[in-house]
N, C-alpha and C positions, 0 to 999 in steps of 0.2 A: 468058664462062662462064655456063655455067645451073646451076650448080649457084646453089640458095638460094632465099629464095622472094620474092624481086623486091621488096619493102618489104610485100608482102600476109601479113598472119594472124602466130599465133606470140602471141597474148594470152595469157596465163595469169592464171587469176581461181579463188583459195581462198577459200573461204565458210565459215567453221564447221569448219574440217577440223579432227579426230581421231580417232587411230588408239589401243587398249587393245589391249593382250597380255596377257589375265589382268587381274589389279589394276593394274596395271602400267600409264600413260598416256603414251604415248611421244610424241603431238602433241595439243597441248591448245589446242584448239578456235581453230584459227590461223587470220587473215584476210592474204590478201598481194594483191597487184595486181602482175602481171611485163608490162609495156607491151610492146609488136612493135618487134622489132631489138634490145633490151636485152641486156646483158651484166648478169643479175642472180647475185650469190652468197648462200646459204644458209652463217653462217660460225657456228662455235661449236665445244665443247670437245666429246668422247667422249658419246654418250649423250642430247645435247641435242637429237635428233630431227631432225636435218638430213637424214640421209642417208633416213630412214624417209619422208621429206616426200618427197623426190625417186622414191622407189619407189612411193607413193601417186599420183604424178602419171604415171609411167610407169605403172601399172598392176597392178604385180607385188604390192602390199598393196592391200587392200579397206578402203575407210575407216569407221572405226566410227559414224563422224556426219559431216555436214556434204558439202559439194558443192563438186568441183575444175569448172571450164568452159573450155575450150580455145574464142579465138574464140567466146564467147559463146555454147557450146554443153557441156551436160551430159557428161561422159567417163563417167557414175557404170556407165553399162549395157554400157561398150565395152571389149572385151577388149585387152590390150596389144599386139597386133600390127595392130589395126584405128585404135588412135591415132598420128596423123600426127604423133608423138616419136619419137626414138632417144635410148638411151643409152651413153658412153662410161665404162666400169671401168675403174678402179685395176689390174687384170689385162685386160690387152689381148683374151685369149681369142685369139689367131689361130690359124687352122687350118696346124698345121705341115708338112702332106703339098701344101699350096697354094704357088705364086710369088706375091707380092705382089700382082700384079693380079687373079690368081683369089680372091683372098682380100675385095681392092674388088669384086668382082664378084656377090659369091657371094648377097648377102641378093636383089640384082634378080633371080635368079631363081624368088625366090619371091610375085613383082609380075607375071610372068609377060612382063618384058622380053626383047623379040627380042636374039638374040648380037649380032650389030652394032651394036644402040645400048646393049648391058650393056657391053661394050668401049670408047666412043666416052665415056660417062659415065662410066669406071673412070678412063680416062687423062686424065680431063677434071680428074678429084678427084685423082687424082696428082701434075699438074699443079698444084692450089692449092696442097697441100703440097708441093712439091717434090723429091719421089719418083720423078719422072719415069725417070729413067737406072736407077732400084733392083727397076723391075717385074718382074722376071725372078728376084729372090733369092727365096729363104726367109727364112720369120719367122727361126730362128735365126743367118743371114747379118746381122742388123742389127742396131744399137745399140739400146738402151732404148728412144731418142729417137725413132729409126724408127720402130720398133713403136707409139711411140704416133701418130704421123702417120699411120701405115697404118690404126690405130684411126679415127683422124679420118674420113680419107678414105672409110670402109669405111659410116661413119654418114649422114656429108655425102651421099653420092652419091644415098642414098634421098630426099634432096629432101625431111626433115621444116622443119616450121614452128619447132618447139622441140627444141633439144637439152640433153640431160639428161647433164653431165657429172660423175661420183663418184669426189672426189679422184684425175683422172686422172695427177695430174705426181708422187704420192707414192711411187711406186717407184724415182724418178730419184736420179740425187744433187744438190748442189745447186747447182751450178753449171750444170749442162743445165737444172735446172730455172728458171732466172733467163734461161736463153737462151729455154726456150719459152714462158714468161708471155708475151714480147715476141710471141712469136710468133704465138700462140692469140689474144692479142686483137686483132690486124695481120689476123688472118684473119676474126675474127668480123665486127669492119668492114665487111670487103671482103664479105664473101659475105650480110650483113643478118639472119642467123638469129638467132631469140631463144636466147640460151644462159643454160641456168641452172646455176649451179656450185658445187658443192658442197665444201667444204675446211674441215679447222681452221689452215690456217694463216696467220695475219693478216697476211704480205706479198703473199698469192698477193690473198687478198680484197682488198684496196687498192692495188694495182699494176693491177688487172685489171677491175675492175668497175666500171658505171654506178653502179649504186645494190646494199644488201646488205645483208641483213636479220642482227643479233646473235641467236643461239637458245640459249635457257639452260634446262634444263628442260622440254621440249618447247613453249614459249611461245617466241614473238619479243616481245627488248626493244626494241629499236628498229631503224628504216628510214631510210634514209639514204642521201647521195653517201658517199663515202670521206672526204671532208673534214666533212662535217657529224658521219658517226658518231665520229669519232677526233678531232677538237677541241669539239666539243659533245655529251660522254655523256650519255647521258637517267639513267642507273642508274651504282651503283658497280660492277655484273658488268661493263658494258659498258669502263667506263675501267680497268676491270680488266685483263681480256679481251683488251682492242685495244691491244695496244702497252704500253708502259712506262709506270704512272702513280703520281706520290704523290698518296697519301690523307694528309688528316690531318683530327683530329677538334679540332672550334672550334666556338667561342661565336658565333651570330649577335646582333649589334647593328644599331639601324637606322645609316641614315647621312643626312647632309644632301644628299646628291645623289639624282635619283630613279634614276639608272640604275647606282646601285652599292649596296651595303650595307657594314660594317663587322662585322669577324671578329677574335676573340682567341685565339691562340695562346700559352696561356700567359698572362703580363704585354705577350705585345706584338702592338701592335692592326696590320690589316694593310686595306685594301679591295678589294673583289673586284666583279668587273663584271661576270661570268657565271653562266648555272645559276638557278636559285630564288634573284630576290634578297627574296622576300617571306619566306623562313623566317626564324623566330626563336629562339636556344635553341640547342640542341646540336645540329651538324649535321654535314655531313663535305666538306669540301675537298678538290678534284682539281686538280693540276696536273701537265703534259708534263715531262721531265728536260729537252727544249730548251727550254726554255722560262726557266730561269732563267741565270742570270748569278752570276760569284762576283767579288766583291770585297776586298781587302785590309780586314784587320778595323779596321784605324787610318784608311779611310778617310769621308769623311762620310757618314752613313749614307742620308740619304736617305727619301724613303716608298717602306712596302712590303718595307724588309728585316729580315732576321733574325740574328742572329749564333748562330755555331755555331764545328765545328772538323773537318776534314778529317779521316775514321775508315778512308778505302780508296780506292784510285783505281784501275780495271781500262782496263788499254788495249789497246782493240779497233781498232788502224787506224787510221781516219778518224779518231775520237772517244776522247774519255777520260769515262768512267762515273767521277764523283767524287762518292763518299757521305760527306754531311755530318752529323754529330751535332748537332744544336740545341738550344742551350742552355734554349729551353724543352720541350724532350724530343722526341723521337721521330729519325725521320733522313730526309732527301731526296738523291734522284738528281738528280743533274747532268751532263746532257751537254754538255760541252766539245771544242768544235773543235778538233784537233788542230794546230794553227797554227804552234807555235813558240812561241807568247806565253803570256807572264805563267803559265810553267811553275811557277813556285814557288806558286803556290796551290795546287798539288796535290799539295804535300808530303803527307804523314802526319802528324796531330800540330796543323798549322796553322791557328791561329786565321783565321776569313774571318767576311764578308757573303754572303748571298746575298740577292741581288735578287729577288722575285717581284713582275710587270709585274700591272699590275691585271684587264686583260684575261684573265691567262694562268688565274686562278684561278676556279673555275668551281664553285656551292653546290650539293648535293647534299642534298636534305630525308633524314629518317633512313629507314633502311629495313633489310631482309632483311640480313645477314651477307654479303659477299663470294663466291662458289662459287669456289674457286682452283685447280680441277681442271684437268688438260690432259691432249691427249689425244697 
């Protein structure tokens, strides 16, 4: 295949970027680094500047300060059909009066490609996605799923360095959409193109990305693999944001070990090995709902636990969401394996332990209020 660009080029380098609409600051003054061949996402709730960033990089917004550089080279002065981007919408846009092929075809002729090699690269990109047999329909002959493959294809065959994808899988429902996360990133591999992607939806960003930036506010909070931003949150937006998290607010105390601190909940002291173990004073604690374990409340308690009383159990399949009341106040989630065992903790009503593992609990110095907006 040729389509992609052979492991060459595809940097992306933002400098100071911001974008004002009015008073209004929709990307404030953002640094990012998108390495060649990365699978990078832009993830965050409504509002948060993600999508404006991807339009600043494509071209289509002028940025109010600061300097984007493709390949170590300035984009500031280059109109959007002169940068060696493409981008893929949320609305596929195809030309309905086209067959699928004419449709991959249609942008090389304005590269001023010969018909025999517009054809020869059309069926070539049909090929990666697997459209092959479908060249001959109409966009409205195909499924969603189609449509957005012939999206793909229609982008890929111009041979950009970076592709610029904007929530392309949110029209699907969500079962296609879990088939083609598998699939988008099985391709990104294969073909080496930098993709940068845009979503709020925090399975697509961690099922799919190299590394992904949280944006809150038109700032990024943090950068990250999938595993460092969702088990190591820098901010309470972030463990917010990414998945299911309890907060709760405690006392830092020091502790006798260097690599943990000591936290009160209440009357009962708990240690914690993650996060800011230097604060001291009022702070706020993160932990994962897998992350704990429940216990019989007559059994030995152990360090690290809590006692409380089973308030609701939600059963979603795999897992049981069991929220515990705690008897020094507030309430945690708990994700429980659906196993078969030790069902009766998740009466209603029933007194438990919950374990939390030292590791799992992770300090947060104080800051800003939570933004629990979605989008």
């Amino acid at each position: 295949m040729s389509i992609g660009n052979n492991g060459y080029g595809g940097e992306v380098e933002l400098r100071g970027l911001q974008k004002r609409f009015g008073e209004v600051v929709a990307v404030d003054s953002i640094d990012l680094d998108v390495v060649p061949g990365e699978f990078f996402s832009l993830l965050g709730p409504s509002g948060c500047g993600k999508t404006t960033t991807l339009r600043l990089i494509a071209g289509f917004e002028r940025p109010s300060a600061g300097e984007i550089l493709l390949d170590g080279t300035s984009l500031g002065s280059v109109p959007p059909d002169r940068r060696n981007v493409n981008t893929v919408f949320q609305s596929y846009a195809l030309f309905p009066h086209l067959d699928v092929l004419a449709n991959v075809e249609f942008g090389m002729r304005y590269q001023k490609t010969k018909k025999p090699e517009r054809k020869r690269r059309a069926e070539e990109a049909l090929e990666l996605v697997d459209l092959t047999a479908l060249a001959s329909r109409r966009p409205h002959q195909l499924s969603g799923g189609q449509q957005q493959r012939v999206a793909l294809a229609r982008a890929l065959v111009l041979r950009p360095s970076v592709l610029l994808l904007d929530e392309p899988l949110g029209a699907l429902d969500a079962k296609i959409r879990r088939q083609l996360r598998i699939e988008l990133k099985a391709l990104q591999e294969e073909i080496g193109i930098t993709f940068i992607f845009v979503t709020h939806d925090q399975e697509e960003a961690l099922s799919m990305s190299d590394r992904l930036a949280v944006m809150n506010g038109g700032r990024v909070d943090q950068v990250g693999t999938p595993r460092q931003v969702y088990e190591s949150p820098e901010t309470l937006f972030v463990a917010d944001f990414l998945g299911v998290a309890n907060v709760l607010e405690v006392e830092v105390e020091a502790a006798a070990l260097a690599d943990a601190c000591s936290i009160r909940v209440g009357d009962f002291a708990l240690r914690a090995r993650g996060g800011d173990l230097g604060v001291r004073g009022a702070a706020s604690v993160v932990v994962r709902p897998e992350r704990l374990a429940l216990r019989p409340h007559d059994a030995v308690a152990g360090e690290n636990c809590l006692p409380g009383m089973v308030d609701r159990t939600v059963f979603v399949g795999s897992n049981l969401h069991v929220m515990v009341r705690l008897a020094a106040g507030g309430v945690l989630q708990a994700s429980i394996p659906n196993d078969g065992s030790n069902l009766d903790l998740h009466e209603q009503g029933r007194p438990v332990l919950v374990h939390v593992p030292p590791d799992a609990l992770r300090v947060l110095a104080p800051s800003a209020p939570v933004d629990s907006s979605r989008s």
